[in-house]
Backbone as CSV, one residue per row, in Angstrom:
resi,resn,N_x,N_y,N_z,CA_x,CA_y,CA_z,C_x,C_y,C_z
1,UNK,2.751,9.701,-20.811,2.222,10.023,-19.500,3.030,9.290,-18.428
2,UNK,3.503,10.289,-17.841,4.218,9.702,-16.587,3.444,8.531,-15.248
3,UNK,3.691,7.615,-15.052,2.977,6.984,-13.741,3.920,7.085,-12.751
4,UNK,3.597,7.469,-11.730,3.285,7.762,-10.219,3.254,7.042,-9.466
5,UNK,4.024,6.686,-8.141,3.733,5.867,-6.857,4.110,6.574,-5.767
6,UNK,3.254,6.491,-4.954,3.706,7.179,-3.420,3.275,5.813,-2.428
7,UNK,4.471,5.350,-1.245,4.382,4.785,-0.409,4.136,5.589,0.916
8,UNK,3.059,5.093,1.676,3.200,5.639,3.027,3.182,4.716,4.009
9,UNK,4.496,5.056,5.076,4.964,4.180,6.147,4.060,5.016,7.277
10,UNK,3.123,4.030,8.345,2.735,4.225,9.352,2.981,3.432,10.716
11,UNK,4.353,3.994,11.076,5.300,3.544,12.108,5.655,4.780,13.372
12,UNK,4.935,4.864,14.058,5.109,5.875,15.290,6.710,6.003,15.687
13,UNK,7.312,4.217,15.880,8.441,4.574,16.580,9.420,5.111,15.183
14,UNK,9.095,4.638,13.589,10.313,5.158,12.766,10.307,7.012,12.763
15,UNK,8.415,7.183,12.676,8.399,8.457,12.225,9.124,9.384,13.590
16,UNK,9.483,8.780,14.814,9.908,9.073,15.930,11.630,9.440,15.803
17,UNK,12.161,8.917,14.671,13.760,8.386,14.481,14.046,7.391,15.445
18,UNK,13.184,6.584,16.253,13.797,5.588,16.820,14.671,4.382,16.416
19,UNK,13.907,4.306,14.891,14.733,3.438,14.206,14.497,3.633,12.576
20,UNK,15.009,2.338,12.180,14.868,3.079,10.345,13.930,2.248,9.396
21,UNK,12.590,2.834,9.062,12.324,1.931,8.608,12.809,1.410,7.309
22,UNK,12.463,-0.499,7.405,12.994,-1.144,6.230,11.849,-1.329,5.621
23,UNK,11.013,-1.216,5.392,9.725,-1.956,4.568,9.063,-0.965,3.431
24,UNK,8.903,0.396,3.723,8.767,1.448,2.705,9.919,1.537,1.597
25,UNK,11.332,1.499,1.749,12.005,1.571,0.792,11.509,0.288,-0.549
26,UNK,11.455,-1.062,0.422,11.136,-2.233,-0.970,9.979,-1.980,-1.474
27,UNK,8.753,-1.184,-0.335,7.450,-0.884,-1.644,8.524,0.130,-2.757
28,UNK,8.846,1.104,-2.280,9.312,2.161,-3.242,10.208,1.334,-4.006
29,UNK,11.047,0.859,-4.206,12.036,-0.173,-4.830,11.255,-0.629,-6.060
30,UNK,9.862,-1.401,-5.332,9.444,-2.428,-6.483,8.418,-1.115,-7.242
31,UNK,8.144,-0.255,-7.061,7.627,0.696,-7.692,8.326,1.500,-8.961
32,UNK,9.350,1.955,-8.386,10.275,1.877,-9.311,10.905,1.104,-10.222
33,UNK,11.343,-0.012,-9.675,11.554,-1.247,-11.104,10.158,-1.304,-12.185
34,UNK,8.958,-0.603,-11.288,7.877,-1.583,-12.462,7.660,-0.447,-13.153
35,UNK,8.343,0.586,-13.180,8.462,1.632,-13.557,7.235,3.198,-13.613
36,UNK,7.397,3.282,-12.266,6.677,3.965,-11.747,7.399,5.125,-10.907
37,UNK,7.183,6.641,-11.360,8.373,7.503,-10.550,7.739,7.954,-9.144
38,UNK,8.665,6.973,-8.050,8.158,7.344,-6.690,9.091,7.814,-6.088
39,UNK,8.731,8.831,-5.275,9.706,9.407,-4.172,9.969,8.400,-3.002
40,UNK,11.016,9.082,-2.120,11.428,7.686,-0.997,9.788,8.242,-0.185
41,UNK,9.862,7.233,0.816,8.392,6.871,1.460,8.429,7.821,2.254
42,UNK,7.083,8.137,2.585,5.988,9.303,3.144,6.460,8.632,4.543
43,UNK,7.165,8.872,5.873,7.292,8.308,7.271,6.319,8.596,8.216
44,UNK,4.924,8.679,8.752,3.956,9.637,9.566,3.934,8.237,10.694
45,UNK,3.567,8.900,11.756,2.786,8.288,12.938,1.509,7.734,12.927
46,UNK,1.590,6.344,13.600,0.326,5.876,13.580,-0.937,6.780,13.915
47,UNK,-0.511,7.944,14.953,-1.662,8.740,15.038,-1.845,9.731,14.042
48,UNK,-0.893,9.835,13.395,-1.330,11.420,12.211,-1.530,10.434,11.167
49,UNK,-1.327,9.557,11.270,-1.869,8.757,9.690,-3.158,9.073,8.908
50,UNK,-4.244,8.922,10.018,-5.483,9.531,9.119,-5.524,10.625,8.584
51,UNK,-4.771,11.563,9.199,-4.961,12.886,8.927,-3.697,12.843,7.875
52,UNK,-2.856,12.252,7.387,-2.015,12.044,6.411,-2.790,11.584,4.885
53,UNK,-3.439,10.740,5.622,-3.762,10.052,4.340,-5.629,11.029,3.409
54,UNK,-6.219,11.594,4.327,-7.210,13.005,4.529,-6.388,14.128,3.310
55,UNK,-5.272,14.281,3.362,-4.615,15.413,2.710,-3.607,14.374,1.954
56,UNK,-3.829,13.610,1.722,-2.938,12.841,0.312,-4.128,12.686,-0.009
57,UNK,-5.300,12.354,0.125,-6.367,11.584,-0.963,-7.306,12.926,-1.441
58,UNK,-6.924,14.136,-0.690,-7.774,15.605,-1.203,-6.940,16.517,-2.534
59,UNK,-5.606,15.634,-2.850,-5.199,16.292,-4.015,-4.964,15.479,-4.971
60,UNK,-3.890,15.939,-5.825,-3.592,14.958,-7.194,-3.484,13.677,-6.627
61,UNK,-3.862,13.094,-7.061,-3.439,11.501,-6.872,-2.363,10.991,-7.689
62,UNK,-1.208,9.833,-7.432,-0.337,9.212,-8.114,-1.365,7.842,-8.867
63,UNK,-0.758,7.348,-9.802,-1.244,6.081,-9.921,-1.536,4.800,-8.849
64,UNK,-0.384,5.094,-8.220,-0.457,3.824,-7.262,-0.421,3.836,-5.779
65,UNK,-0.704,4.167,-5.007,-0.344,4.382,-3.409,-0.572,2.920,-3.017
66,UNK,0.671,2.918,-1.651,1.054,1.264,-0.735,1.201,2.003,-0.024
67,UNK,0.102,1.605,1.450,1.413,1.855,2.792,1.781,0.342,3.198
68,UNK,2.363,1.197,4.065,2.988,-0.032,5.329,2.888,0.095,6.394
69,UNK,2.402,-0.690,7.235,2.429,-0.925,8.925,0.567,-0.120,8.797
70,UNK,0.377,-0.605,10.173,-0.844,-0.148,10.825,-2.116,-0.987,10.413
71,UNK,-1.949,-2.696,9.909,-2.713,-3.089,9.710,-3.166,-4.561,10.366
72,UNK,-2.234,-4.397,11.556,-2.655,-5.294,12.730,-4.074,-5.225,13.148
73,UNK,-4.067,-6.115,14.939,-5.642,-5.471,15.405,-5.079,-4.867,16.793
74,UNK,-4.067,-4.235,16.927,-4.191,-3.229,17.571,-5.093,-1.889,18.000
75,UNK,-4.650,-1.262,19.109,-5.883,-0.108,19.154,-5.187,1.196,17.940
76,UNK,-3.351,1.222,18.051,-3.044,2.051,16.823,-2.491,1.153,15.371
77,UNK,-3.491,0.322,15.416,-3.276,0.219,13.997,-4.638,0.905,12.949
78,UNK,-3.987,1.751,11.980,-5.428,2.425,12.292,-5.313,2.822,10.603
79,UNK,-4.308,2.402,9.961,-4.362,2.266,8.716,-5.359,1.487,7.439
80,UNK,-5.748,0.139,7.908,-7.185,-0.301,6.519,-8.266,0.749,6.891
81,UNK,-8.402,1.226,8.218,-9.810,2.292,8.381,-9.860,3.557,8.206
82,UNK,-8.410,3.913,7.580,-8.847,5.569,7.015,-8.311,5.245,5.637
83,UNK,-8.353,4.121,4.951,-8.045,3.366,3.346,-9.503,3.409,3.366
84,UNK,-10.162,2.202,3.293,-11.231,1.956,3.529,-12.343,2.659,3.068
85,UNK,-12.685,4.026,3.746,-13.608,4.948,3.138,-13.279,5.728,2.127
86,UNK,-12.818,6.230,1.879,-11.974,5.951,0.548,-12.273,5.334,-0.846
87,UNK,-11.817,3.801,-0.568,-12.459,2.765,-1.808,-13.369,3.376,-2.664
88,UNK,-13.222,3.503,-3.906,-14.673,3.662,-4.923,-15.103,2.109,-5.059
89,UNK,-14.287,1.402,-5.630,-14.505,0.268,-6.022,-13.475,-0.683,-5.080
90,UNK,-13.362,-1.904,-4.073,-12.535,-2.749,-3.781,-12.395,-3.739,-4.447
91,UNK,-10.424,-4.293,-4.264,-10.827,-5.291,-5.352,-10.011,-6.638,-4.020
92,UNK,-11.252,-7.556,-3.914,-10.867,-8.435,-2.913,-9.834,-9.480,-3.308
93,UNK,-9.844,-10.301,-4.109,-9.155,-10.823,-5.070,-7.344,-10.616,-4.847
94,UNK,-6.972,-9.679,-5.060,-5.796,-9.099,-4.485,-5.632,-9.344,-3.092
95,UNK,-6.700,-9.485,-2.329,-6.691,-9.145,-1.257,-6.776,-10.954,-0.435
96,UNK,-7.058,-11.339,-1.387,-7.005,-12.634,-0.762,-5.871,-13.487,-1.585
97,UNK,-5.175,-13.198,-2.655,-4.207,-13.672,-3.328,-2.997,-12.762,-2.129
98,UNK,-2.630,-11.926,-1.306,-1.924,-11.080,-0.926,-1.535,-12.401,0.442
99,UNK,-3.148,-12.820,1.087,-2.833,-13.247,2.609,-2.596,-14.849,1.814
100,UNK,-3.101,-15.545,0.730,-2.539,-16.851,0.423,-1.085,-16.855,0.343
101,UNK,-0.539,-15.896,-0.470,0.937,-15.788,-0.459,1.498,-15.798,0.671
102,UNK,0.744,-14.682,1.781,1.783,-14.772,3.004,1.733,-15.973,3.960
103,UNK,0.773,-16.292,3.684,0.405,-17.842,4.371,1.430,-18.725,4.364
104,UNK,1.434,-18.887,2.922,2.483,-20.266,2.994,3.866,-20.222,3.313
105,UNK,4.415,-18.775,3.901,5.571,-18.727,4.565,5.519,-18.336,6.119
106,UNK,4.418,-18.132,6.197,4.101,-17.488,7.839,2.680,-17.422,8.572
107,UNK,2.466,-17.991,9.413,0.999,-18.710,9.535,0.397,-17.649,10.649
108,UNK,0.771,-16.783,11.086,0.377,-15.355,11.692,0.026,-14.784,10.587
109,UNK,0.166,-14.686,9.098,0.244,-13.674,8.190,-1.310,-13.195,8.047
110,UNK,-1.924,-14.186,8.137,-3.543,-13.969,8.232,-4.164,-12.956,9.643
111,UNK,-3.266,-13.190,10.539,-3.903,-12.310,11.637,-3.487,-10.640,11.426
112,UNK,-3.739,-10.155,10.383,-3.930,-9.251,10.174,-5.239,-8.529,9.118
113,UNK,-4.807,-6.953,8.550,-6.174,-6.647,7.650,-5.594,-5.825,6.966
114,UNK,-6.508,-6.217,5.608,-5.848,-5.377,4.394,-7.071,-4.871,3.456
115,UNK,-6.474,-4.114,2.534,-7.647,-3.646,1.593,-6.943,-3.136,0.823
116,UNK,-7.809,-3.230,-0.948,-7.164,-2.536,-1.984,-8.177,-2.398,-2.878
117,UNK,-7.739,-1.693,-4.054,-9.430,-1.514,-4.256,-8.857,0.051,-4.820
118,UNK,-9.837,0.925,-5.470,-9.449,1.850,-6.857,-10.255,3.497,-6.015
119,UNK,-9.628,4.475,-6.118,-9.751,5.317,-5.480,-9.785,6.994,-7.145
120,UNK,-10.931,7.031,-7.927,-10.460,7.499,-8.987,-9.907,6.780,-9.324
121,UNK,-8.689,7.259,-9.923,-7.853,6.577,-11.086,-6.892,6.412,-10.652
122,UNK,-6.544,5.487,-9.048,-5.705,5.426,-8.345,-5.644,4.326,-7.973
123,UNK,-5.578,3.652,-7.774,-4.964,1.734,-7.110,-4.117,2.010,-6.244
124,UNK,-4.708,1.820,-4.438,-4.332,1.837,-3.332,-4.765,0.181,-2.694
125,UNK,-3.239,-0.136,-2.026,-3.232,-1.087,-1.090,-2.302,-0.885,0.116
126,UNK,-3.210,-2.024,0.955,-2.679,-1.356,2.640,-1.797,-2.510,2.393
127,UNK,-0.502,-2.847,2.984,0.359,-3.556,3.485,1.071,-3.595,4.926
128,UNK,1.430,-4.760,5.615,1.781,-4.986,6.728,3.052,-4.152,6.756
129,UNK,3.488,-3.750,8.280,4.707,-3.348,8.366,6.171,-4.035,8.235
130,UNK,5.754,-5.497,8.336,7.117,-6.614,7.958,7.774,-6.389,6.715
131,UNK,8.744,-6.581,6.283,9.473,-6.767,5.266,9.237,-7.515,4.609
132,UNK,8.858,-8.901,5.148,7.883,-9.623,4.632,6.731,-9.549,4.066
133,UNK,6.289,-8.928,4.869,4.557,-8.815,4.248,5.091,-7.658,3.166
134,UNK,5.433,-6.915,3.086,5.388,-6.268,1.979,6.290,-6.890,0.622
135,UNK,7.210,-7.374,0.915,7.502,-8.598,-0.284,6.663,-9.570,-0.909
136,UNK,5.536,-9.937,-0.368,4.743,-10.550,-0.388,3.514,-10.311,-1.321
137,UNK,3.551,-8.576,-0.577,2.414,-7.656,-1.412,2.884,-7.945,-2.649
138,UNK,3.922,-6.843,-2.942,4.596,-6.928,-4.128,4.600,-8.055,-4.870
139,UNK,5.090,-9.230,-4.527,5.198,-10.847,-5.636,3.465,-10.636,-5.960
140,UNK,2.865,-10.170,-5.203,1.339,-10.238,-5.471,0.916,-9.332,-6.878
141,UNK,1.193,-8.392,-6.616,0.972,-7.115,-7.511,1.919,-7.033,-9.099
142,UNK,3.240,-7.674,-8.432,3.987,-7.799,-9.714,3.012,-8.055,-11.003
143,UNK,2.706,-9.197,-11.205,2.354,-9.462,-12.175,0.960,-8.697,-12.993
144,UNK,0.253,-8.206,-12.141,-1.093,-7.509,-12.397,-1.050,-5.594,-12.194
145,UNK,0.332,-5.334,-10.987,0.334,-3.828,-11.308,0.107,-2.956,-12.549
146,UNK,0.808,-2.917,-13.895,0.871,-2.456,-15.191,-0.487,-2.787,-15.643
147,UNK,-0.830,-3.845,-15.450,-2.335,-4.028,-16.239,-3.875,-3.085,-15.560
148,UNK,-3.362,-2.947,-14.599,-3.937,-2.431,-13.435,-4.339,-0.802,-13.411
149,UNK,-2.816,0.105,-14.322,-2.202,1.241,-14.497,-2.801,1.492,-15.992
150,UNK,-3.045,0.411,-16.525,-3.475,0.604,-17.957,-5.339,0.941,-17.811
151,UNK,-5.647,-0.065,-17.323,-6.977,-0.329,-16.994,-7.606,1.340,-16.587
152,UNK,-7.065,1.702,-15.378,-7.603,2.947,-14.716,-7.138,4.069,-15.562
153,UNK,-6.356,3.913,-16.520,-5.838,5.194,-17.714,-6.979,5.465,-18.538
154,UNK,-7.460,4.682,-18.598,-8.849,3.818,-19.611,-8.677,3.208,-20.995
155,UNK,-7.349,2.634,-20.904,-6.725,1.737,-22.166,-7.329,0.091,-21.590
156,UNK,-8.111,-0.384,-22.489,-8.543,-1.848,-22.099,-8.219,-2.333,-23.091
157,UNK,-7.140,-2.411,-23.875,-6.655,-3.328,-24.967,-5.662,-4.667,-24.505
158,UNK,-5.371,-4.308,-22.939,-4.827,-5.278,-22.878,-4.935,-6.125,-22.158
């Protein structure tokens, strides 16, 4: 059985071509090393995001969905609140192992919001738009993604 990752970047000015984003390729990167077949990242606007993520979560699902950006406290950051409803189950844990990590290199890293947590048989987390913060995600997830992929398959042997 094949596993699945789709990243979605929610960046107004990239999905604009203003510039390029860097932070969706390293989710997709580390998705791929952990061996997961993902396409390059989903690019939408902070405003079509909900409605992006509305018609990604109404069909097949991949194993794993990450975005990036939109999880400031801006008025368009608007990404943990169309994650969010969503959630079947959240798993906080991640979620507080995600902002300890970013902590100890960047002390803003906390002034943001995240969520992750099991959607079906899907494991979705929101990530910051930094390069950072999503390196961060990742060192987070590394070690627990696969177990994670096994778990929601419904293999608990390991």
């Amino acid at each position: 059985m094949t596993r699945t990752g789709l990243v979605i970047v929610a960046s107004t000015r990239a999905a604009a071509g203003e510039y390029e984003d860097r932070s969706g390729p390293i989710a997709v990167q580390f998705l791929r090393d952990m061996g997961f077949e993902t396409p390059h990242p989903l690019v939408v606007s902070d405003a079509d995001l909900p409605e992006t993520i509305e018609r990604v979560f109404s069909g097949p699902l991949p194993t794993i969905v990450l975005t990036s950006g939109g999880t400031g406290i801006t008025a368009d950051d608007r990404t943990v609140d169309a994650i969010a409803p969503h959630l079947e189950r959240e798993l906080p844990g991640i979620v507080h192992a995600f902002f300890s990590q970013g902590r100890e290199s960047t002390a803003t890293a906390i002034v943001s919001r995240a969520v992750a947590g099991v959607v079906g048989n899907t494991f979705v987390m929101t990530l910051p738009g930094s390069t950072g913060g999503v390196i961060d995600g990742c060192a987070v997830l590394e070690p627990v993604i696969n177990h994670l992929a096994d778990l929601l398959e419904g293999n608990h042997d390991h």
